[in-house]
C-alpha positions in Angstrom: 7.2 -52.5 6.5 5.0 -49.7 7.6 1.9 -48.2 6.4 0.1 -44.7 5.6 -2.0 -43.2 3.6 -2.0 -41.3 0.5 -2.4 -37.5 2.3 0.2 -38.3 5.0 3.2 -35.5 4.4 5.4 -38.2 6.4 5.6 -40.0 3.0 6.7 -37.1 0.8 10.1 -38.0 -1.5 10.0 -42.1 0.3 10.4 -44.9 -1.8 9.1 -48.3 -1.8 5.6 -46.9 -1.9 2.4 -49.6 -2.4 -0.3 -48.8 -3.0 -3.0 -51.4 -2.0 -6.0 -49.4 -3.2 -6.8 -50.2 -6.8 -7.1 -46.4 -8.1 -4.2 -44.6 -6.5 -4.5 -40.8 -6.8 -3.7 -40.1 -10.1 -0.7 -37.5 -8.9 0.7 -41.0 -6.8 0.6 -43.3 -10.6 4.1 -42.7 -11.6 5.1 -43.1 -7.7 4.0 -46.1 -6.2 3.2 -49.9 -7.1 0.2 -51.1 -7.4 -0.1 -54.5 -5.2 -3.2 -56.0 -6.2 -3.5 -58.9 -4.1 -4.8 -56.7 -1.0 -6.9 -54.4 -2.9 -10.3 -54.9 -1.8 -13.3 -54.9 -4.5 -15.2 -52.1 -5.7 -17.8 -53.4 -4.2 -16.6 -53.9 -0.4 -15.6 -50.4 -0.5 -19.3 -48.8 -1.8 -20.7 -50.7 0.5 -18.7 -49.7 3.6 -18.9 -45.9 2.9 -22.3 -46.3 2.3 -22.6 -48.1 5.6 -24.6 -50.8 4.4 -21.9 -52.8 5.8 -20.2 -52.5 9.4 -16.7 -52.4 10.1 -17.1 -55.6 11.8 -18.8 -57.1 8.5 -16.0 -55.1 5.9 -13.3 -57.0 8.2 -15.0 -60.8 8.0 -15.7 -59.8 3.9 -12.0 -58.8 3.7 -10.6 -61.4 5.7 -12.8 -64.2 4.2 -12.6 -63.5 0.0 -8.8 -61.7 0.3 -6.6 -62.5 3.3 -7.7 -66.1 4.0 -6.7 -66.7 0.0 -3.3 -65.6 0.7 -0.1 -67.0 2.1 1.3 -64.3 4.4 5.0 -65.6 4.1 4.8 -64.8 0.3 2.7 -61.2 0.2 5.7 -60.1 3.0 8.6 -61.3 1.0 7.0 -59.8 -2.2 6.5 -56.4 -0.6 9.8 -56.3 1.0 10.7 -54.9 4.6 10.9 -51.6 3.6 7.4 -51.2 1.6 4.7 -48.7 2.6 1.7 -50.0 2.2 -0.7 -46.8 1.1 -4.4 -46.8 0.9 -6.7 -43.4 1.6 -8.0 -43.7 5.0 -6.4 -41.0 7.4 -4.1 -42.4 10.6 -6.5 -43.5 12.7 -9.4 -44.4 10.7 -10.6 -47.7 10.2 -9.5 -48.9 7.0 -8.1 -52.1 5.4 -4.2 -51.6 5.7 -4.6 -51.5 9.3 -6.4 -55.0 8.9 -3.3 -56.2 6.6 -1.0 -55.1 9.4 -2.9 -57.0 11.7 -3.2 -60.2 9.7 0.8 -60.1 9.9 0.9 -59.7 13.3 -1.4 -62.8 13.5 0.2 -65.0 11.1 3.6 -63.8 11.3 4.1 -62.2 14.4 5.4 -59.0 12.8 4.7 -55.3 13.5 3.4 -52.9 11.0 3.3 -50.1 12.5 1.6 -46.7 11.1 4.3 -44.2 9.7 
């Protein structure tokens, strides 16, 4: 498993694309999977890119109504080793796939690293 984002060439022509961002560029809806169980809300997102929210206070949100609600074990073995998880934040950027890597690494001990 790896992750990326949506403008990353380094995904061109790979398979076994996710997308954990509810609304996927339209030119990616025939190409990857939508995996709805780490999409944040709406909501969560407005409000970080309008920075009424911190980064610190998107993480607690995310971690507290998505990734405490989920059983890491089964969100791995339903995304498969080779998955790449896809959301729109550039490498580098805070964003929430970075936090879904790191909740592996916590509860799994697993690297995601950034393709």
């Amino acid at each position: 498993m790896k992750t990326s984002y949506f403008g990353s060439i380094k995904i061109k022509g790979l398979s076994d694309l996710i997308s954990i961002s509810m609304k996927p560029p339209k030119y990616f809806l025939n190409i990857v999977k939508i995996y709805k169980p780490l999409c944040p809300s709406y909501q969560l997102v407005m409000e970080y890119k309008k920075s009424i929210i911190t980064e610190y206070e998107y993480e607690r949100q995310y971690y507290s109504t998505i990734l405490d609600c989920l059983d890491p074990k089964k969100v791995y073995r339903e995304l498969g080793d080779d998955s790449i998880l896809l959301c729109y934040e550039k490498s580098g950027e805070f964003c929430h796939r970075r936090l879904v890597a790191k909740w592996f690494k916590e509860n799994l001990n697993i690297d995601v690293p950034e393709l």
